[in-house]
C-alpha positions in Angstrom: 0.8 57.8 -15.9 -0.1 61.5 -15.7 -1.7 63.5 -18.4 -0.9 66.7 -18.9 -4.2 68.6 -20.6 -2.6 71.5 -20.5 1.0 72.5 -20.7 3.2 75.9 -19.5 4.1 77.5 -22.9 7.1 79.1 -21.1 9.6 76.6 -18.8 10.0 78.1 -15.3 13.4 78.4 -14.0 13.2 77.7 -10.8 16.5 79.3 -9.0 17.0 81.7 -12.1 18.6 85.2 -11.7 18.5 87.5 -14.1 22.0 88.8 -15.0 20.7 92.4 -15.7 18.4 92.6 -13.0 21.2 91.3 -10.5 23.7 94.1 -11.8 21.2 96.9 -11.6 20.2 95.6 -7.6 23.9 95.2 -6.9 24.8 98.6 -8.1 21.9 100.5 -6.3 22.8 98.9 -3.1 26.7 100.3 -3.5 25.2 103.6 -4.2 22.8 103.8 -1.4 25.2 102.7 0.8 28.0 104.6 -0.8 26.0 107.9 -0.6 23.2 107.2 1.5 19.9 109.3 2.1 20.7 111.1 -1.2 21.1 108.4 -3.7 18.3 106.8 -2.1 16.6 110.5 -2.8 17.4 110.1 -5.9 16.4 106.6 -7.1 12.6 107.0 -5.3 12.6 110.4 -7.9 13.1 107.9 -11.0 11.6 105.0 -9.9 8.5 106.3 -7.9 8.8 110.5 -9.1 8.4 110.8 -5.0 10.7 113.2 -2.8 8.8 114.6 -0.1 11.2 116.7 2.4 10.8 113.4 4.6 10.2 110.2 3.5 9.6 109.3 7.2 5.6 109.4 8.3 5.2 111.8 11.6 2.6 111.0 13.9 0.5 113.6 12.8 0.6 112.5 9.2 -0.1 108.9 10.2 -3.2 110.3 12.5 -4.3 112.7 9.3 -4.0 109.6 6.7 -6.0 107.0 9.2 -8.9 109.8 9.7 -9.2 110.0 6.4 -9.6 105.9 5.9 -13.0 104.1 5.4 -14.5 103.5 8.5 -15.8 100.1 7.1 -12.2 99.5 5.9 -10.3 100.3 9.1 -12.8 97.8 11.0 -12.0 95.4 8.4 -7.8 96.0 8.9 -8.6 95.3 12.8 -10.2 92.3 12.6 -7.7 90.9 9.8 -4.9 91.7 12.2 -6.8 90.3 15.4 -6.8 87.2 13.1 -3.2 87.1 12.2 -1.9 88.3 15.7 -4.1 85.6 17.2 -2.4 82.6 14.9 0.8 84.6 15.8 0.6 84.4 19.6 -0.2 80.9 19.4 2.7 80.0 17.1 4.9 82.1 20.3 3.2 79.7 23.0 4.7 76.9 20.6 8.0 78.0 21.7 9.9 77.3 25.3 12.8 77.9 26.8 14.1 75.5 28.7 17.1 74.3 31.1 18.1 71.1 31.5 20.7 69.6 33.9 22.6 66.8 31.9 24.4 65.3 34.9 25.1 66.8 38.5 25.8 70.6 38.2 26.3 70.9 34.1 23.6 72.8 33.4 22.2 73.8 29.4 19.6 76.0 28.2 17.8 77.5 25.8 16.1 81.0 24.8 14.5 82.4 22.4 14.9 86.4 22.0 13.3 89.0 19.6 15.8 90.2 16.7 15.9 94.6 18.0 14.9 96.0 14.5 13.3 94.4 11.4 12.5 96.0 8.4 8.8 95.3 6.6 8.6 95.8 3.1 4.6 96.2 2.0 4.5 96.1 -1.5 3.1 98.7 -3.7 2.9 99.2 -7.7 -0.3 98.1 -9.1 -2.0 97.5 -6.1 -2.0 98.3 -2.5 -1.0 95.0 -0.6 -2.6 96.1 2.2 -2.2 92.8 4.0 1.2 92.1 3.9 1.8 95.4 6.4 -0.8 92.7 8.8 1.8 89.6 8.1 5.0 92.0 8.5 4.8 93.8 11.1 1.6 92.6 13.7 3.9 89.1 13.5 6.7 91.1 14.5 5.6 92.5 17.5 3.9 89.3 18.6 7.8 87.9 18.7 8.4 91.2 20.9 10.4 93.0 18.5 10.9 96.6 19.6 11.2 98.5 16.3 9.9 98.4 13.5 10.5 100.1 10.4 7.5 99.7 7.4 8.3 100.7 3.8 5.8 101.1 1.2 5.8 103.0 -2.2 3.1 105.6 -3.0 1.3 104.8 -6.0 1.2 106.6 -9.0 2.2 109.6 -6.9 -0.3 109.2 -4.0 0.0 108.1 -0.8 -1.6 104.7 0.0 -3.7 105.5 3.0 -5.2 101.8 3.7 -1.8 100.7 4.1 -0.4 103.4 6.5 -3.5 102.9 8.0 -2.6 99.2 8.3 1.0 99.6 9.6 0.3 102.2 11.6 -2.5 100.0 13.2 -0.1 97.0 13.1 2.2 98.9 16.0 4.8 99.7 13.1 7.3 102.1 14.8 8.4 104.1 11.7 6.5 104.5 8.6 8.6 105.3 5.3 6.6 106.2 2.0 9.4 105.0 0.4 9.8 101.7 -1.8 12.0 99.2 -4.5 15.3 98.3 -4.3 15.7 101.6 -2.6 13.9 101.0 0.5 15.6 98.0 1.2 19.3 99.0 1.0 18.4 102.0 3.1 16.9 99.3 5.6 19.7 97.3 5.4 22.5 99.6 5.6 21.6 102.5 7.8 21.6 105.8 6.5 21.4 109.0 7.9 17.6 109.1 8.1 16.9 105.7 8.1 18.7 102.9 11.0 19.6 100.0 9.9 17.3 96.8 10.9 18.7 93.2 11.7 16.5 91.7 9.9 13.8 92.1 6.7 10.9 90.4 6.0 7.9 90.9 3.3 7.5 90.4 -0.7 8.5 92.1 -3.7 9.2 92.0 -7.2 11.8 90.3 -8.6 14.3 93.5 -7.7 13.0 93.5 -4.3 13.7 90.1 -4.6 17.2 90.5 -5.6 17.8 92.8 -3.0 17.3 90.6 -0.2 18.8 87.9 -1.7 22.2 90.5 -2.2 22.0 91.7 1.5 21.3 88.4 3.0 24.2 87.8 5.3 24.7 91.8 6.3 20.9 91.1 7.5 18.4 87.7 7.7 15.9 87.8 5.5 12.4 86.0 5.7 13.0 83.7 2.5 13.8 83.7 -0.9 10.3 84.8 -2.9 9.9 84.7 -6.2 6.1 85.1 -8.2 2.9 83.5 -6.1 1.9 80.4 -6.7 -1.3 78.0 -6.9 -2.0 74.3 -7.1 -5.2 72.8 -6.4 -5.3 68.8 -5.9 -8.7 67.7 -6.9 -10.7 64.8 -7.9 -14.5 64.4 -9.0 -16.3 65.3 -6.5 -14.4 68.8 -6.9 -16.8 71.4 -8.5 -15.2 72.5 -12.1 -16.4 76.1 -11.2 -14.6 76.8 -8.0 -11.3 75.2 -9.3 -11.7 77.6 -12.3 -12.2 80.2 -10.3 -9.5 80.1 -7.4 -6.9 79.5 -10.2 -7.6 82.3 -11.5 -7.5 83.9 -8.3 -3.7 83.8 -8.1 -2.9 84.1 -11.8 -3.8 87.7 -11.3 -1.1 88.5 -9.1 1.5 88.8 -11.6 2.4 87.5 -15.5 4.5 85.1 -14.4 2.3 83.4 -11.5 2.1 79.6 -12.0 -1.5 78.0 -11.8 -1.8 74.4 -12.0 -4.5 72.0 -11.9 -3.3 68.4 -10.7 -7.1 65.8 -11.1 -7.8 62.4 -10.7 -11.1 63.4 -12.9 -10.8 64.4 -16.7 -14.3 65.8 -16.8 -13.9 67.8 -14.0 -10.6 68.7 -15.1 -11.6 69.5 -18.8 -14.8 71.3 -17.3 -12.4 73.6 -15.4 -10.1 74.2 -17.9 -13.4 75.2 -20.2 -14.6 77.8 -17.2 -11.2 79.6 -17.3 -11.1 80.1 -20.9 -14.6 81.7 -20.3 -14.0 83.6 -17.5 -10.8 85.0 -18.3 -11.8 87.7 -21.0 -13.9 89.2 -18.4 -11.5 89.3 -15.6 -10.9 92.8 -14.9 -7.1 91.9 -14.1 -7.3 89.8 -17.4 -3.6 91.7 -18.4 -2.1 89.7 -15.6 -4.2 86.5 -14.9 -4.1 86.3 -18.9 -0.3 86.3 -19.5 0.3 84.0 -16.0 -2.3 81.3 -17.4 -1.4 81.1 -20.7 2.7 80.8 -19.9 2.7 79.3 -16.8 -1.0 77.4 -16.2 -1.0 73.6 -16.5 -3.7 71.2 -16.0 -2.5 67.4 -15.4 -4.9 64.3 -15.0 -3.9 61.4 -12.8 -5.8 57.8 -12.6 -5.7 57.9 -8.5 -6.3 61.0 -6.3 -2.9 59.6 -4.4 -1.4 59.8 -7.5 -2.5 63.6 -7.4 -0.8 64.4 -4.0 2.2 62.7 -5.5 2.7 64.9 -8.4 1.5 68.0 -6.0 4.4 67.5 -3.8 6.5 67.4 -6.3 5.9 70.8 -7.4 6.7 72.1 -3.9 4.1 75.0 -4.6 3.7 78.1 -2.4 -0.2 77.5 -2.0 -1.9 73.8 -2.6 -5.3 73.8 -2.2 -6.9 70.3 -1.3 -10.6 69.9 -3.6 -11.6 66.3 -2.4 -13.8 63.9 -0.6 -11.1 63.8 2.2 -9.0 66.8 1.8 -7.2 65.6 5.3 -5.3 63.2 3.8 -3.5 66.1 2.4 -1.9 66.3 5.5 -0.5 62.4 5.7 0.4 62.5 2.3 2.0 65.4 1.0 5.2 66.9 2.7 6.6 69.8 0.4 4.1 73.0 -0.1 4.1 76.3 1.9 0.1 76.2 3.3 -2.7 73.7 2.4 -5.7 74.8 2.3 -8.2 71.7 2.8 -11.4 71.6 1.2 -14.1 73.9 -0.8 -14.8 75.8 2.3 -11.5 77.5 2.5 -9.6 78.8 -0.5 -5.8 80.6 -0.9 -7.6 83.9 -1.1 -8.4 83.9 2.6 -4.8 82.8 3.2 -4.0 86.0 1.0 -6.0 88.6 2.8 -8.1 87.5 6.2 -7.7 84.1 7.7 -4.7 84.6 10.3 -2.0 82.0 8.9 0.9 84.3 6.9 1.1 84.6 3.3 4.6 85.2 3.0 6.1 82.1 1.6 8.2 80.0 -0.1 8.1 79.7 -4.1 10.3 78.0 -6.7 10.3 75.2 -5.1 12.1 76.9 -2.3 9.1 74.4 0.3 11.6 71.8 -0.3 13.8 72.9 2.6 11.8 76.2 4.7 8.8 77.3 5.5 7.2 80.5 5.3 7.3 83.8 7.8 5.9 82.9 11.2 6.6 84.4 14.4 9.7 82.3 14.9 11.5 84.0 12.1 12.0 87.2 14.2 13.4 85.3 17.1 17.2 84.2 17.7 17.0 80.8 19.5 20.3 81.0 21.7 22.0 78.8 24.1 23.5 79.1 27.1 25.8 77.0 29.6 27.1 76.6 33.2 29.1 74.2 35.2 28.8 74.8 39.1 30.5 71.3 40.0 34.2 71.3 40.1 33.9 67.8 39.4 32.0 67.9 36.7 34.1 70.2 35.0 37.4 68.1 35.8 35.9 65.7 34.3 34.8 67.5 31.0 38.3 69.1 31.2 39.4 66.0 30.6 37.3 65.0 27.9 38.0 68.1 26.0 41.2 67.7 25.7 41.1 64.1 24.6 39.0 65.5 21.9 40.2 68.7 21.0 43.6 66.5 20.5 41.9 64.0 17.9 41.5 67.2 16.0 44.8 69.2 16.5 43.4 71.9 18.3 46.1 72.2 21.3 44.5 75.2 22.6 41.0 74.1 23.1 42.5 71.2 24.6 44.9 73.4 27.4 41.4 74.9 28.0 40.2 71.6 29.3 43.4 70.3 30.8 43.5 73.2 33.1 40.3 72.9 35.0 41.1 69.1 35.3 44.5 70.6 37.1 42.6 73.2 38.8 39.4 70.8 39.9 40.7 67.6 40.6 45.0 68.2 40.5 45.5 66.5 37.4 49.1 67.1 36.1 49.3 69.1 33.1 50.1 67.6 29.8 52.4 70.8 28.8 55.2 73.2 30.7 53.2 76.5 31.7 55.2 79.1 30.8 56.1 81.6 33.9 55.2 85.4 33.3 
């Protein structure tokens, strides 16, 4: 029976919406779409105090911004994104279209085709997420997207060169200082300035959040996100230190991140739990990692490391990372998570920032039924049909309107009975009506 050493002090609502934060997403959306470029205008000047005469990036300002970029950094952004676009490219080679011929001259297929626009949010505020512009938009363009449009806030009033930089080297097609609820309405809908995109993709807070989940249906979205999330499966040969350490790692992104420790080892677990109450003070991002591990950090002890995967899958977490003798067996034995990350060499961080696979993905349990963003999310996979034999289609002409009848549908069923007439002289089962 598990053991919890540790409990959250606050219970996390896993599909919650917050009524006021709904109602305040809701009505900026009407407005921006209502009034366009000038509410939108408008609600970066409260939210951001930004409203330069264009939000929109020219190519000279992109060039000017990039020059002025670390030379170190910019290498750094390149081989990131040759990482991610690699993983990418692969994932596309995954995919096939295909055409099959079910029986003599019914043929079916299948394609899979770029989505024309797609909107990439790269979130701001605190900190410069400079590598969500690398998941966003290089993954975009691997699928063959044609445009892009990439959104970021400035921060604290200045521009974020690392992430222009980023986008810009990513192959974003327009690049909006522009960010919040704001930036994706204007995405969504269209405005005067901005075209609309079929389809957005990248994190947020929870009003970013909102927002997608509001204008899900007028466009697809990437997923549902909601704060990042660790759990690390471990068991005693799993070195107290690290596991302190890469908890910590994720608690910083936010107050409300969950970090949990599942162990088939008390000492290592108590150890652990003793090197995050010592590290924490220290933590230069203590005001978030502090909050998220006090509310939201547990620490549960099993008596098998199969128990351990057990209780990991039930969480469904974003990131589990695997700290055992055979971290592999991660791979038979758990089925719900977003990414594993298998063994001490590897940690979330480098799932976060350098690795290649993307970090967009699903929280609140939302592993239970998706994925996260991958290639595949920007492509439509479509169908197609042809019948070339007039027997064939006779023949389905007949079978469709034996079934379209089992289900009252007379007209599908005419459809049928005609190319039975037509193909193989069939009488037909109802009077035409001369024009």
């Amino acid at each position: 029976m598990p053991v919890q050493l540790k409990a959250p002090a606050v219970a996390v609502e896993r599909h919650r919406t917050d009524p006021a934060v709904a109602a305040t997403v809701a009505a900026v959306i009407a407005d921006v779409q209502e009034r366009g470029d000038e509410a939108v205008r408008e609600y970066s000047e409260r939210f951001d105090h930004w409203s330069p005469p264009s939000f929109r990036l020219s190519e000279e300002d992109v060039e000017r911004i990039v020059a002025g970029v670390d030379a170190q950094v910019l290498d750094d952004i390149r081989t990131v994104q040759r990482n991610v676009g690699y993983f990418a490219r692969r994932q596309l080679e995954s995919l096939h279209d295909f055409e099959v011929e079910t029986m003599p001259g019914v043929y079916l297929g299948q394609r899979s085709i770029p989505v024309s626009a797609a909107g990439a949010y790269v979130p701001g505020g605190r900190y410069p997420l400079v590598a969500s512009a690398h998941m966003t938009v290089v993954t975009a363009k691997v699928a063959g997207v044609p445009r892009v449009a990439a959104c970021t806030p400035p921060i604290r009033g200045e521009i974020p060169a690392a992430t222009v930089a980023a986008m810009s080297l990513a192959g974003a097609d327009e690049i909006y200082l522009l960010g919040g609820v704001q930036a994706v309405a204007a995405m969504a809908v269209g405005t005067a300035s901005i075209a609309a995109v079929d389809l957005l993709a990248g994190p947020g807070n929870d009003y970013v959040a909102e927002a997608k989940r509001q204008l899900f249906g007028r466009v697809g979205i990437d997923l549902f996100a909601g704060p990042t999330e660790i759990l690390i499966v471990a068991d005693d040969t799993a070195d107290p230190f690290v596991v302190a350490v890469d908890l910590l790692s994720q608690a910083e992104h936010g107050p409300d991140s969950p970090a949990v420790l599942v162990c088939s080892s008390e000492r290592v677990a108590r150890e652990a739990l003793a090197h995050v109450e010592a590290l924490l003070p220290g933590m230069p991002t203590a005001d978030y990692a502090g909050p998220a591990w006090r509310d939201h950090g547990q620490v549960i002890v099993t008596e098998t490391t199969q128990e351990a995967f057990a209780v990991a899958d039930g969480f469904a977490s974003e990131h589990v990372q695997v700290l055992t003798a055979e971290p592999r067996r991660a791979l038979d034995l758990m089925h719900d998570y977003g990414a594993l990350f298998l063994g001490e060499g590897t940690c979330v961080s480098y799932g976060d920032k350098v690795i290649g696979t993307n970090h967009t993905l699903p929280t609140r349990g939302a592993a239970r039924h998706t994925g996260g963003l991958w290639v595949g999310k920007y492509l439509k996979t479509v169908t197609y049909q042809e019948v070339t034999s007039t027997e064939a289609s006779a023949e389905l002409g007949r079978l469709c309107g034996r079934a379209a009848r089992v289900e009252l549908f007379e007209g599908h069923a005419r459809s049928g009975d005609v190319r039975a007439a037509k193909y193989a002289g069939d009488p037909l089962p109802w009077a035409p009506v001369t024009a």
